[in-house]
C-alpha positions as CSV (number, residue, x, y, z in Angstrom):
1,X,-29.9,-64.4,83.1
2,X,-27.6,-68.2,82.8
3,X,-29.6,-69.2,79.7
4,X,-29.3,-65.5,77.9
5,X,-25.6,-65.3,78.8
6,X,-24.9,-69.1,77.4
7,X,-27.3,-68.1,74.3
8,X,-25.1,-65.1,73.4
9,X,-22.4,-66.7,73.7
10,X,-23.1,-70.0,71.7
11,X,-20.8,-70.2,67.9
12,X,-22.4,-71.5,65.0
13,X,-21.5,-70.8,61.4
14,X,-22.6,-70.6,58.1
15,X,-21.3,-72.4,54.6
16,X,-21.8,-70.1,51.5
17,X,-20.7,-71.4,48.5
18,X,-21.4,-67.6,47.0
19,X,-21.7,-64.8,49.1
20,X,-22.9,-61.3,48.1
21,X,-21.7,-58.6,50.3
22,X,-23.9,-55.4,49.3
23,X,-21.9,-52.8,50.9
24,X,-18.5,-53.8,49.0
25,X,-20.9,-54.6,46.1
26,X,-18.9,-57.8,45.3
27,X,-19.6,-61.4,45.6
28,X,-17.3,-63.8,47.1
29,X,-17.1,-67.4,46.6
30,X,-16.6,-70.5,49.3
31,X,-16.8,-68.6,52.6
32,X,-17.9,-69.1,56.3
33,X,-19.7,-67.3,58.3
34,X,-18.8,-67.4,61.9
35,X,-22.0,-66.6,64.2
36,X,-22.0,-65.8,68.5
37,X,-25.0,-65.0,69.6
38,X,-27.7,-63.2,66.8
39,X,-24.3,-61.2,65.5
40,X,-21.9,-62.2,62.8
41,X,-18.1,-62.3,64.1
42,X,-16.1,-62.9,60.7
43,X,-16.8,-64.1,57.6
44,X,-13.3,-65.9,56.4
45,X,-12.4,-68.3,53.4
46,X,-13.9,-72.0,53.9
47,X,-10.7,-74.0,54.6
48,X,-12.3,-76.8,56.8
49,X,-14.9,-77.8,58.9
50,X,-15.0,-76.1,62.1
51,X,-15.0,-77.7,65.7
52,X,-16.7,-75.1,67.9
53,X,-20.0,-75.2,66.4
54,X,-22.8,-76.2,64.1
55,X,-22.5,-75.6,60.1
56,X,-25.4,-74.5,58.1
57,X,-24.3,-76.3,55.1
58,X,-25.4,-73.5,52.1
59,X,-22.6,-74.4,49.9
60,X,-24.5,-74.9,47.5
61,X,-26.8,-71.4,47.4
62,X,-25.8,-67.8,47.2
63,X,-26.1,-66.5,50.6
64,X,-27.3,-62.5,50.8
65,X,-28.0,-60.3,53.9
66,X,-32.0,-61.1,54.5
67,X,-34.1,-58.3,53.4
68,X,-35.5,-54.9,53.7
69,X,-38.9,-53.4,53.2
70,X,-39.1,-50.1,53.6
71,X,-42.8,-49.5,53.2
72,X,-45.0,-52.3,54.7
73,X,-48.4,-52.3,56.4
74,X,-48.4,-55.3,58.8
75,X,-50.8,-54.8,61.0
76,X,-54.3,-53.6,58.8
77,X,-56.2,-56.0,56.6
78,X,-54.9,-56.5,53.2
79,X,-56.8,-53.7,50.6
80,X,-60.1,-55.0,49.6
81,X,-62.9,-53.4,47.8
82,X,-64.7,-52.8,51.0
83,X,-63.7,-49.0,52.2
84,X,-65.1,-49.9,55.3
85,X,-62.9,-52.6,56.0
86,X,-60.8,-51.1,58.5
87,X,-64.0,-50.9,60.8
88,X,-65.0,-54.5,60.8
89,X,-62.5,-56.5,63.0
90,X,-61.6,-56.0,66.7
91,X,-58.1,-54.8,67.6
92,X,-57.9,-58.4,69.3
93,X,-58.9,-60.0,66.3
94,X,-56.3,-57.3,64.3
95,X,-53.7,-58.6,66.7
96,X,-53.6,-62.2,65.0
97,X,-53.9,-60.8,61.3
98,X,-50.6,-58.6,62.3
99,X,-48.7,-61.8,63.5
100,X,-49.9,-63.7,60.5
101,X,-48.7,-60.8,58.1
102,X,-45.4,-60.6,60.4
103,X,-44.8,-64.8,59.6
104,X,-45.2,-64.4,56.3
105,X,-42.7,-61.2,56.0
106,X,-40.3,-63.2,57.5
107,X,-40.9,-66.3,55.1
108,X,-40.7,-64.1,52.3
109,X,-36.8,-63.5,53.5
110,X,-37.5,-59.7,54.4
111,X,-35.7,-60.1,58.2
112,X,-36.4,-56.3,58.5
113,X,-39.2,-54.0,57.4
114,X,-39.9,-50.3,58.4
115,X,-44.0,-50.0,58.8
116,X,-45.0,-46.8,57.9
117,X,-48.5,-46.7,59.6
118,X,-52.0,-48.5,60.9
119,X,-55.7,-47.2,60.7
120,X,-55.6,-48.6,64.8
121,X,-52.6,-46.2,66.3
122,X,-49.6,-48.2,68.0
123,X,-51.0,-51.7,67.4
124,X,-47.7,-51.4,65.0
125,X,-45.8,-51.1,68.3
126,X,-47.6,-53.8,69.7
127,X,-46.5,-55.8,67.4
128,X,-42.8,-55.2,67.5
129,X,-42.5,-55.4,70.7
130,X,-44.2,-58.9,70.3
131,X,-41.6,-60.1,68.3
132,X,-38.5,-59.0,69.7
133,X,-39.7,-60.4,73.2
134,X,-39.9,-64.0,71.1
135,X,-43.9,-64.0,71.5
136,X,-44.6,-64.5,67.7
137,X,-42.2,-64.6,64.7
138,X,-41.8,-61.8,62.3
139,X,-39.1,-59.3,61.6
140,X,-37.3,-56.6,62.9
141,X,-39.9,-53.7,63.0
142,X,-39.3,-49.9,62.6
143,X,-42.7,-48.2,63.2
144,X,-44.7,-45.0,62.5
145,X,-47.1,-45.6,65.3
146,X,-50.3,-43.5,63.5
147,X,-50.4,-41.1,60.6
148,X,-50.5,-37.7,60.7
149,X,-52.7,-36.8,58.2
150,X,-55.8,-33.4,58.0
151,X,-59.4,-34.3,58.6
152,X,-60.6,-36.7,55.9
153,X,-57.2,-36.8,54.5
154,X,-55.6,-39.4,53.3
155,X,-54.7,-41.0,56.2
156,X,-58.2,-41.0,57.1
157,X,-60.9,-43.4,57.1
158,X,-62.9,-42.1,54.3
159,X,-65.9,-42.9,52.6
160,X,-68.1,-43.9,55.2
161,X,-71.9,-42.3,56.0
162,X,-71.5,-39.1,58.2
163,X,-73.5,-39.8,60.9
164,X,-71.3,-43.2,61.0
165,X,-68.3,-42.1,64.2
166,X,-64.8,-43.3,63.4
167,X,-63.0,-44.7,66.9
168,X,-60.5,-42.2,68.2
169,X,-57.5,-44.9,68.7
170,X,-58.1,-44.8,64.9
171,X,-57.7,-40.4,64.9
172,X,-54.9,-40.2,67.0
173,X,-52.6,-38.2,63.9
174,X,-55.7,-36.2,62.4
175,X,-54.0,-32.8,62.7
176,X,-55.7,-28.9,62.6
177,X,-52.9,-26.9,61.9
178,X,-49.3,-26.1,63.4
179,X,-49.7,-26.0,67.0
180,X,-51.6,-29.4,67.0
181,X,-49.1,-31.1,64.9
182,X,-46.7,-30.1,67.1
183,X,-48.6,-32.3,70.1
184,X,-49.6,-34.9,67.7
185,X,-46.5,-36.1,66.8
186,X,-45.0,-35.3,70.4
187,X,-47.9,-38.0,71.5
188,X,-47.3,-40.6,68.8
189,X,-43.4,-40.7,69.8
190,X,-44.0,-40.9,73.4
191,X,-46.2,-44.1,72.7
192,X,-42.9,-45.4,71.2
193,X,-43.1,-44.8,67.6
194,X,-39.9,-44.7,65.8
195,X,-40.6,-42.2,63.6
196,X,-43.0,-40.2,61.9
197,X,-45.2,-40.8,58.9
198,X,-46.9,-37.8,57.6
199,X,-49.6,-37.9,54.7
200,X,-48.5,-34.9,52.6
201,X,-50.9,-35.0,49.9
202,X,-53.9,-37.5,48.9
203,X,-53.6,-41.0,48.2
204,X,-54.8,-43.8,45.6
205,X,-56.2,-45.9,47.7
206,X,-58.4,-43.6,49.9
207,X,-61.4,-42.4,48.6
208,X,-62.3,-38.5,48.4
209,X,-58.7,-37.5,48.2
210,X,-56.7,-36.9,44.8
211,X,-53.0,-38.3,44.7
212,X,-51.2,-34.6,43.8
213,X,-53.3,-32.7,46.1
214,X,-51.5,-30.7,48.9
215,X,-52.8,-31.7,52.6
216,X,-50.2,-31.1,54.8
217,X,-49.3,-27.4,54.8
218,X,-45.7,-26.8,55.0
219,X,-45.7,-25.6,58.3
220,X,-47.4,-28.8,59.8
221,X,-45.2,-31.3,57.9
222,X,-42.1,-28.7,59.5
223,X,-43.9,-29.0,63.2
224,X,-43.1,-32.8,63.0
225,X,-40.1,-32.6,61.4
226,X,-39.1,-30.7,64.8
227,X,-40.7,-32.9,66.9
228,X,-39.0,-35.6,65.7
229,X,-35.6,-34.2,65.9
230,X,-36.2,-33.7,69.3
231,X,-36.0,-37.2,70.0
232,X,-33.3,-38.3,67.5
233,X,-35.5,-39.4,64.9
234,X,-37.0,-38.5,61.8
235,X,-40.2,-38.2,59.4
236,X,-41.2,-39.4,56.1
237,X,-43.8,-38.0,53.8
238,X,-46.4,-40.1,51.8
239,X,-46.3,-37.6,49.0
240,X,-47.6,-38.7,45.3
241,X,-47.7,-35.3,43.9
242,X,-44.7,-33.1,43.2
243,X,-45.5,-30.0,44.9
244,X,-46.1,-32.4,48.3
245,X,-42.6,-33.7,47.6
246,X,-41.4,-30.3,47.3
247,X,-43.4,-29.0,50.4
248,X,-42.1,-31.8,52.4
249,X,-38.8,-31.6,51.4
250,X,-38.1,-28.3,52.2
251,X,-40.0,-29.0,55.7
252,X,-37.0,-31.2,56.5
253,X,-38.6,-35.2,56.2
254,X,-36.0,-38.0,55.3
255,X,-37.3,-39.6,52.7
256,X,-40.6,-39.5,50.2
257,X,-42.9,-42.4,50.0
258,X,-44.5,-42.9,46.7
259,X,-43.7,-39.9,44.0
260,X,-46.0,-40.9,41.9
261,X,-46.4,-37.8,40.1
262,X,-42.3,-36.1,40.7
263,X,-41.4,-34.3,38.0
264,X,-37.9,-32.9,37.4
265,X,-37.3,-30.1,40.3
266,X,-38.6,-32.8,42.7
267,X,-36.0,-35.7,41.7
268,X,-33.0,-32.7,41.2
269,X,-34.5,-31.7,44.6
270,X,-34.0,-35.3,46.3
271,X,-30.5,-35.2,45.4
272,X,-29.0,-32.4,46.2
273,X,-30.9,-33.1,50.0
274,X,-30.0,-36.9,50.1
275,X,-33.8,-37.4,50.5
276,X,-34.3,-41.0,50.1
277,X,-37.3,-41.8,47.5
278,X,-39.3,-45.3,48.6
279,X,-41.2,-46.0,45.4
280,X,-43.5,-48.8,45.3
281,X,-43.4,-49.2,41.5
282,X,-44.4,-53.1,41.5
283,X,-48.1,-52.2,42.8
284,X,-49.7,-50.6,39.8
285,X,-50.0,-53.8,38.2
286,X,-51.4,-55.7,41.1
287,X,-54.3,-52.7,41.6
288,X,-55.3,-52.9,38.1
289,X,-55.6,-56.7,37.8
290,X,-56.9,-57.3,41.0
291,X,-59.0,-54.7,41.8
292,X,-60.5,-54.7,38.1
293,X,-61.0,-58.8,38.5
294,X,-62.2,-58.2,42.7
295,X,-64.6,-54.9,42.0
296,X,-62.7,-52.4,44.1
297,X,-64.1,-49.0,43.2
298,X,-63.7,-46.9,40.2
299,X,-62.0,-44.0,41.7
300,X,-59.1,-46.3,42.8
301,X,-58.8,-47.6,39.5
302,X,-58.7,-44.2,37.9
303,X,-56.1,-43.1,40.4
304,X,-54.0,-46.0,40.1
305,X,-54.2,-45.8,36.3
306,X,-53.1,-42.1,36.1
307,X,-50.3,-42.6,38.6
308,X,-48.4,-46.2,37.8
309,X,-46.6,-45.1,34.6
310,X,-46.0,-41.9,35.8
311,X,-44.3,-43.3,39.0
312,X,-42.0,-45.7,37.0
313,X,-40.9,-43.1,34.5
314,X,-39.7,-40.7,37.4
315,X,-38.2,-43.5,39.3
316,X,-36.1,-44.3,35.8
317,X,-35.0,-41.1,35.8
318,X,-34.1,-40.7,39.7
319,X,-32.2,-43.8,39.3
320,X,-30.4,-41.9,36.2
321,X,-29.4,-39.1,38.7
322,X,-28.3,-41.0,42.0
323,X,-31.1,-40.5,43.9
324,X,-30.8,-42.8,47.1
325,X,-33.3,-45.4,46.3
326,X,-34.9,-47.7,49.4
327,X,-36.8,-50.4,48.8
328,X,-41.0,-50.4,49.6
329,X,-43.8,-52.2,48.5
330,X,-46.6,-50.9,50.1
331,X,-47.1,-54.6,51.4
332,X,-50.7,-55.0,52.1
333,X,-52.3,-53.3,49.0
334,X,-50.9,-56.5,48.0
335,X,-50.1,-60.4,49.7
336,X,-47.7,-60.2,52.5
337,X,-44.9,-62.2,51.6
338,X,-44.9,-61.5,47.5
339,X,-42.8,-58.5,49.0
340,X,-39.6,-59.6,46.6
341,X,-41.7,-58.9,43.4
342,X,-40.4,-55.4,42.9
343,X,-37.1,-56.5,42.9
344,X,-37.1,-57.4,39.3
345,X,-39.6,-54.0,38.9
346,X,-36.7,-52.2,39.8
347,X,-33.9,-53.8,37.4
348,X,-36.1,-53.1,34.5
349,X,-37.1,-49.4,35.4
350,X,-33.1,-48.5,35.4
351,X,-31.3,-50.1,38.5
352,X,-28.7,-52.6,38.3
353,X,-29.9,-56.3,39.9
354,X,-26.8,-55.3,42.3
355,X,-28.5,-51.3,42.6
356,X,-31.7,-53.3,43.5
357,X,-30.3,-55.6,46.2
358,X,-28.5,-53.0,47.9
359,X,-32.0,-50.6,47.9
360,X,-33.4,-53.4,49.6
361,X,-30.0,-53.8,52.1
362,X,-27.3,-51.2,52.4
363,X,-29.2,-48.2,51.3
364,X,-33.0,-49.2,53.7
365,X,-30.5,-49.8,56.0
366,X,-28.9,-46.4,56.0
367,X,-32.3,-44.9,56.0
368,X,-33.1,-46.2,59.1
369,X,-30.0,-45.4,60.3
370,X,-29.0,-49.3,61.0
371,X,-26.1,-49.5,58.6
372,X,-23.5,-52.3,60.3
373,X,-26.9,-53.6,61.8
374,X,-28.8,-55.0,59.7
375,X,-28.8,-55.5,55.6
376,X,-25.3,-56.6,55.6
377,X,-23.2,-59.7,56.2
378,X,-20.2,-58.8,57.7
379,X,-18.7,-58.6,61.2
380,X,-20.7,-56.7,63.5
381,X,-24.2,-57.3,61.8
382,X,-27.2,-59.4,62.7
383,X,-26.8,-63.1,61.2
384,X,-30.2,-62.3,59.5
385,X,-29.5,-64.1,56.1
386,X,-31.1,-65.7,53.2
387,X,-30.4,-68.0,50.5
388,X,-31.2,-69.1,47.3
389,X,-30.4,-71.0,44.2
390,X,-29.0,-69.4,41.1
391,X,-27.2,-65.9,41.0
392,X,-29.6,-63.4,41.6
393,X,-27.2,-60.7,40.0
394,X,-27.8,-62.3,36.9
395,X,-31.9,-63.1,37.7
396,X,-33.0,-61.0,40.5
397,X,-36.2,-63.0,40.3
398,X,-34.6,-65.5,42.1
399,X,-35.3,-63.2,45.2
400,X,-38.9,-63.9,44.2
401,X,-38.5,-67.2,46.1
402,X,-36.7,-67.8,49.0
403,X,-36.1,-71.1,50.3
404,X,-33.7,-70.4,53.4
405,X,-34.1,-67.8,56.2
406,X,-31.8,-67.0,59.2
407,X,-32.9,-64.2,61.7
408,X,-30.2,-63.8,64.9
409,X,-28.5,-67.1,63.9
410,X,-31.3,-69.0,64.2
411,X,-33.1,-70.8,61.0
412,X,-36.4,-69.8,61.1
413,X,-37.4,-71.6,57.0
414,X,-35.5,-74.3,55.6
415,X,-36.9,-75.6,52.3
């Protein structure tokens, strides 16, 4: 209890010779940053050095609140061509790929991510609670625990001979109408999920299942909705279709995942509700280059190819209307740690590099209902920041590569 009180209470501060401050959406130059504990206390004009504590000397870098992902997978295997990859490890042995994802997240300067599911239920709680009790390095987690997804949805293992049994732990969201989802989603949030993620419609990586088909009945996706609010939280809705967007926006979920295929009454429909879209419009490429060049199978091709334009022209125009825009990869169809390679995605499907800095700060943040927390760098927040060379409002690539990391005050990369 000695050591955690002198820890919190121990000053430390940071030189940044520019710092951008996403929520005032401005950029100040030649300031410190004055650090007690993991929390920022001020952040002031650079006049001199200070006595009570350490500098960080970034006076040379633009310093930025370290970043958000809003749509990660941590704890599975990265995608491969095998479908039955998901069946081939033991959850010990899944334990170690999680921490090794978690590292590189962190490297990548993405200090926070929200993971929105794992084929193993709660092995995504696991692993938060891993690192915030200091046992491995990674981020600040937000988890979905399990999906909650139909029989052979796609949240499912699919694919896979019939007589072939998938593990329960790995069923624990599979959902037969109403009533069930109800006690699904009750039992996922008493294991100490933090929300809910609910497969709406099919998905492009899961075989069997067509990206704007309807899974979820409106009813179920509203059953967890409910659940959810009971316990002051909320759900989200893998949805690529528009009629899933539409079903599961009017069931009440926060935010969409995906929208591959939205078309206009689903964007006009996110913003009068303040529905948050999470569109991973980087990944397209990746699938189709990859999976071509790696023999993943045709069906996901297909899929992929008939959704990735589509996607980025309705995120264009949801970025035209105002729709609040958070930032997700889908991190794990992809490298963990590339997670900054949207960013410039996003600046040249409509946003502003400063829009795109704040989907992956201020706005994920709001989201999750963290704002003052975390994606910010003023009194009050985490000291969670990153820096890099250049001005990312004029290069957002820059974000690409991050050679400085700060999580709770503490410099956890320094290249």
């Amino acid at each position: 209890m000695i050591v955690a009180l002198l820890l919190a209470a121990q000053v430390s501060y940071v030189h940044a010779g520019k710092l951008v401050d996403p929520q005032a959406g401005k950029v100040l130059s030649d300031q410190l940053i004055r650090i007690e504990g993991e929390k920022i206390t001020a952040v002031t004009p650079w006049k001199a050095p200070p006595k009570d504590g350490p500098v960080t000397d970034w006076s040379k870098l633009t310093v930025l609140p370290g970043l958000i992902d809003m749509h990660t997978h941590l704890v599975d295997q990265e995608q491969t061509e095998n479908i039955a990859e998901p069946l081939l490890t033991t959850a010990a042995y899944q334990s170690f790929i999680a921490a090794d994802h978690a590292r590189k997240t962190l490297m990548a300067g993405f200090t926070s991510v929200r993971d929105v599911g794992t084929w193993r239920a709660f092995g995504d709680v696991a692993l938060r609670d891993a690192i915030n009790n200091g046992l491995v390095p990674g981020p600040r987690m937000s988890v979905a625990g399990a999906y909650i997804t139909i029989p052979g949805g796609g949240g499912e293992v699919t694919g896979i001979a019939a007589d072939v049994g998938i593990p329960a732990e790995m069923r624990v969201g599979v959902v037969e109408d109403a009533a069930d989802a109800h006690r699904k989603a009750a039992n996922i949030l008493a294991h100490k999920a933090d929300f809910l993620k609910l497969i709406a419609t099919g998905a492009v990586l899961t075989v069997g299942t067509e990206p704007g088909q309807l899974e979820l009945s409106e009813d179920e996706i509203r059953a967890a909705v409910e659940e959810a609010a009971k316990r002051g939280t909320y759900a989200t809705a893998h949805a690529h279709g528009a009629n899933g967007m539409k079903v599961a926006m009017r069931a009440g979920v926060r935010s969409i995942e995906h929208g591959s295929l939205m078309d206009d009454e689903a964007i006009a429909m996110m913003k009068a509700k303040g529905v948050y879209l999470v569109a991973d419009i980087y990944d397209g490429d990746w699938i189709d280059a990859y999976g071509k060049a790696h023999g993943w199978p045709a069906e996901t091709l297909r899929k992929n190819y008939e959704t990735t334009e589509a996607q980025r022209e309705g995120f264009r125009k949801a970025v035209k209307v105002g729709v609040k825009i958070a930032y997700g990869t889908d991190a794990g169809v992809y490298p963990h740690g590339l997670n900054g390679r949207q960013l410039p995605y996003m600046v040249k499907y409509g946003m502003t590099p400063m829009q795109a800095i704040q989907s992956a700060t201020t706005v994920a943040a709001e989201l999750m209902s963290k704002t003052g927390q975390v994606g910010c760098d003023a009194a009050g927040c985490y000291a969670d920041l990153i820096a890099v060379p250049g001005d990312p409002l004029a290069d957002v690539s820059v974000l690409t590569r991050v050679p400085k990391v700060m999580k709770g005050g503490a410099v956890v990369k320094d290249q």
